[in-house]
C-alpha positions, -999 to +999 in steps of 0.1 A: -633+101+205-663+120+206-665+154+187-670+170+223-640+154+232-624+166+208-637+202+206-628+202+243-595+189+237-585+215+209-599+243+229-574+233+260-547+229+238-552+264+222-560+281+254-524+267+267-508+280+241-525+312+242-518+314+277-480+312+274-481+340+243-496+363+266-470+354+297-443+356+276-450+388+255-457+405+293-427+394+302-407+403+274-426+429+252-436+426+217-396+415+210-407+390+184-431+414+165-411+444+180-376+435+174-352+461+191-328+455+169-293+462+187-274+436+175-295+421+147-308+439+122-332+408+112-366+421+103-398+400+128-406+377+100-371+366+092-362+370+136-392+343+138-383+320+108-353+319+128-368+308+162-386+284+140-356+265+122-344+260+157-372+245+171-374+222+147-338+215+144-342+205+187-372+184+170-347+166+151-323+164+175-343+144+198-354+173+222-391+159+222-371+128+243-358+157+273-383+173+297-358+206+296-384+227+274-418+222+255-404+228+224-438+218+208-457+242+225-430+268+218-431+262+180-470+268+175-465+302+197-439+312+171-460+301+143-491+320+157-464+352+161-455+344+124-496+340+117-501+379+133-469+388+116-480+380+083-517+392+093-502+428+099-478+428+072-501+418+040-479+407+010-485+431-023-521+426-042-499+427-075-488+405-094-458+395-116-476+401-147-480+438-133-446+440-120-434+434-156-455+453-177-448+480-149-410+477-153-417+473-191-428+512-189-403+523-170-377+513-195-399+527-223-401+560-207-364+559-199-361+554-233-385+587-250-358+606-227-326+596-237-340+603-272-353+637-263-324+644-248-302+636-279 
């Protein structure tokens, strides 16, 4: 396969799946980012993870056998969601060795005022 081939063939495959984010999430909102929330009080990360497992799980099952759903193309959309999720949602710059000597201080200030309190 030629790299133009190939470049082509990665291109069409991501413009697909770009495709059916955009259909679906004007069709249904921002739900997976957006979660309303009635019934589940999952937060979009863990609401994703969710869709996720259950992909795979029809994966498993044999679903990639069945013409009833694209299940592949549905799992990279809700790992791209997930991408943008965790994209929006940066994890902490700290540390654990900042979290501890952090916590370490707290306790040692606790401590100077239970003793000034005495």
């Amino acid at each position: 396969m030629s790299d133009n081939k190939f470049a082509e063939d990665v291109h069409n495959i991501l413009q697909e799946i770009e495709d059916l984010l955009i259909a679906k999430n004007e069709k249904y909102g921002n739900s997976a980012l957006e979660p309303l929330g009635v019934f589940s009080q999952l937060s979009a990360k863990e609401g994703l993870l969710v869709r996720i497992d259950d992909k795979l799980k029809r994966i498993k099952n044999g679903s990639l056998d069945k013409d009833d759903e694209d299940v592949i193309n549905d799992l990279i959309g809700y790992l791209v969601l997930l991408k943008i999720q965790e994209n929006s949602n940066p994890k902490p710059t700290h540390g654990w060795r900042e979290m501890k000597e952090k916590q370490e201080l707290i306790k040692k200030l606790q401590q100077e005022l239970r003793d000034d309190l005495i």
